[in-house]
VEXDREN-2710 file (C-alpha; in Angstrom, 1 decimal):
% VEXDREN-2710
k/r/px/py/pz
1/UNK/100.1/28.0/-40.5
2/UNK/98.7/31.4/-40.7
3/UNK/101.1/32.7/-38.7
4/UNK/104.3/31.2/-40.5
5/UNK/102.5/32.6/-43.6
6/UNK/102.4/36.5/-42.4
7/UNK/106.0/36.5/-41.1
8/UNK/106.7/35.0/-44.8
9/UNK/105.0/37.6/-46.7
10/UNK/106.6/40.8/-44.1
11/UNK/110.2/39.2/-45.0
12/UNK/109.6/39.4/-48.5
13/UNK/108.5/42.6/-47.6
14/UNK/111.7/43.4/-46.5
15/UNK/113.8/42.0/-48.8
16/UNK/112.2/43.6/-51.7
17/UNK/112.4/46.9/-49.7
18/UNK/116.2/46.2/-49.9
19/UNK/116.4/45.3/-52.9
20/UNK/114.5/48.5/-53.7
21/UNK/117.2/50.6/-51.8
22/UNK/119.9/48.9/-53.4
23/UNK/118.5/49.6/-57.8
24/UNK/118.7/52.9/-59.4
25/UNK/116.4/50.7/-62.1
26/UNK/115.7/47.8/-63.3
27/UNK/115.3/46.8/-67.5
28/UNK/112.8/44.5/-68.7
29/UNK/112.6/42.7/-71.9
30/UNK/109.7/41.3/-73.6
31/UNK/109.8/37.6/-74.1
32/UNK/108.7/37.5/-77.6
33/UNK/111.5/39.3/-79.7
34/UNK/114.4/39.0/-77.5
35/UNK/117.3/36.6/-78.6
36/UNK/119.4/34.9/-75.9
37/UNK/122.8/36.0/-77.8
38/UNK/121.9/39.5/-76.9
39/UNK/122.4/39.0/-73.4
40/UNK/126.0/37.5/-74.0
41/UNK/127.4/39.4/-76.9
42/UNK/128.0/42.9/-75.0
43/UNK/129.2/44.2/-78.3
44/UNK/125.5/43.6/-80.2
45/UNK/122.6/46.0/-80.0
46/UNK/120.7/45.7/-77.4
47/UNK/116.5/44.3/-77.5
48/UNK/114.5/47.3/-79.5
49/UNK/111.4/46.4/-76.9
50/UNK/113.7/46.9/-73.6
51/UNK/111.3/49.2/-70.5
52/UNK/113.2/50.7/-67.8
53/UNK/111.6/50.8/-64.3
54/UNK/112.6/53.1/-62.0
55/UNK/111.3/53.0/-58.4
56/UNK/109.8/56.1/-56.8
57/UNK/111.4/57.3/-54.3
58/UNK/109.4/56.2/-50.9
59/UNK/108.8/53.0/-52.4
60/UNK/111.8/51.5/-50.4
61/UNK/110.8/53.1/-47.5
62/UNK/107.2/51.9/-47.8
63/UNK/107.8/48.1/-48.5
64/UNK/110.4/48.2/-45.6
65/UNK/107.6/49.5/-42.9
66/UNK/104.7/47.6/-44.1
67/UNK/107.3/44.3/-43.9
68/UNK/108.5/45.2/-40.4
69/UNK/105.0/45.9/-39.2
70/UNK/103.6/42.6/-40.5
71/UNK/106.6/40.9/-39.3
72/UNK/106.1/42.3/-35.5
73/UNK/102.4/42.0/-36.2
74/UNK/103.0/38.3/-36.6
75/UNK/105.1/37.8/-33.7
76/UNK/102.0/39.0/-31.6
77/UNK/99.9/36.5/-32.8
78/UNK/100.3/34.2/-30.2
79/UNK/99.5/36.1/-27.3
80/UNK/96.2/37.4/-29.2
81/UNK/95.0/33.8/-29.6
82/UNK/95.7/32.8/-26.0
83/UNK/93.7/36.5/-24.4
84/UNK/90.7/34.6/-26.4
85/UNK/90.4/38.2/-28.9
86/UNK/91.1/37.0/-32.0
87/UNK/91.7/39.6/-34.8
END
């Protein structure tokens, strides 16, 4: 269970990593004034409470280590719990 659980969270790692390469940013709207027709009328003005994100630059980079080392991490699991040292 644990195990299935780590290589979970490094894959999400990963993909988010990706997805992180893949953005130049990302807009967010507040829940409370926006009105569903702006998102279909392309012509209206767009939400006056709209944040843009922007990752930083090593954040990719980061989230796509820290997955693969928890995903490898994981994979090595098994052999720690049979040696009898567990972490």
């Amino acid at each position: 269970m644990r195990r299935s659980l780590i290589i979970a969270l490094g894959i999400m790692a990963i993909i988010l990593g990706v997805e992180f390469l893949l953005i130049e940013s990302a807009n967010l709207y507040a829940a409370a004034d926006t009105q569903p027709s702006s998102f279909i009328n392309p012509a209206g003005s767009p939400s006056s409470n709209v944040s843009v994100w922007q990752p930083k630059e090593w954040m990719p980079w980061a989230s796509l280590a820290a997955g693969t080392i928890t995903v490898l991490y994981a994979f090595t699991l098994p052999r720690r719990w049979r040696s009898g040292a567990v972490a």
